[in-house]
N, C-alpha and C positions, 0 to 999 in steps of 0.2 A: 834536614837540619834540625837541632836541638839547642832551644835556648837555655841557660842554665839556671837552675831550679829556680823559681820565686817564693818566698813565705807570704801567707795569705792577708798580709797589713801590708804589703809593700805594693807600689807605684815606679813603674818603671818603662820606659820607651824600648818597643820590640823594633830592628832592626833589620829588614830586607833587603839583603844588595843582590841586582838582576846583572851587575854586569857580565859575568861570565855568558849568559842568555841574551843579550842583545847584537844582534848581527854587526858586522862594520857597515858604516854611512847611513844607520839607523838610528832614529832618539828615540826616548821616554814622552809621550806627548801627555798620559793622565793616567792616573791609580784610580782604582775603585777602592770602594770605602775595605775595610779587613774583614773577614768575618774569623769566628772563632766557634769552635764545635766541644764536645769532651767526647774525648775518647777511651778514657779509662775512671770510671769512679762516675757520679750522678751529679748534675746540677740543672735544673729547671731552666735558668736562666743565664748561660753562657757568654749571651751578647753585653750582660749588664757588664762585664769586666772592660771592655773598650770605655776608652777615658779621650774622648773628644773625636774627632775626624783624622785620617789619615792625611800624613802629610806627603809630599813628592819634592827628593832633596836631590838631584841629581837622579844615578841609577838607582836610587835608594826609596823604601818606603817607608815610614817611621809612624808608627803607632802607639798610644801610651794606653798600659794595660794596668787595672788592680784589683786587688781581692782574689777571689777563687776559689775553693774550696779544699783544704788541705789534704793530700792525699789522690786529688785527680790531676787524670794529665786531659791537656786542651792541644788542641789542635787549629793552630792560627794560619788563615791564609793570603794573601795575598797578592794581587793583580796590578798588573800594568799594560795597556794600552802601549803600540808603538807604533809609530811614525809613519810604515807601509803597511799598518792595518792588523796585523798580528796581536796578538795578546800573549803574555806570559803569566804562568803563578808560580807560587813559591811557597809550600808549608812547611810550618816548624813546629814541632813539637814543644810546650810549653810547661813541665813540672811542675804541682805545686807543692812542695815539701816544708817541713820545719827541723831547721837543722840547727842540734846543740852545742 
């Protein structure tokens, strides 16, 4: 998955949906927090772009992300706990461009 580019002022909520991954007569029981890496371009400081805790909205994970360094791509990931013990993740590729 690929989120669609962000410019490095901007605040915005990352969106994981696990449905397609969760078995039938299985829930979502808890998320772990996101983490976020760079994978293209340098930043020391990667995690300072997560902007509060991970929320668990249904099959959904929501995390609000800002800043970042123009021109790297981040690498966001994502976990959920479920119901018969299994875990899933889910990474998305995160762009940070400035577009005129």
């Amino acid at each position: 998955k690929e989120f669609d580019a962000n410019r490095p002022g901007e605040a915005v909520t990352l969106a994981f949906d696990f449905i397609d991954g969760i078995p039938d007569g299985v829930t979502v029981s808890s998320a772990d927090p996101v983490t976020i890496d760079v994978v293209g371009g340098e930043d020391p400081g990667p995690a300072a772009m997560l902007s509060g805790a991970a929320v668990l909205y249904g099959t959904m994970v929501l995390q609000r992300v800002e800043g970042g360094i123009m021109g790297n791509d981040y690498l966001a990931v994502a976990r959920i706990l479920l119901s018969d013990g299994q875990s899933r993740e889910l990474p998305a590729l995160l762009p940070i461009r400035v577009w005129t």
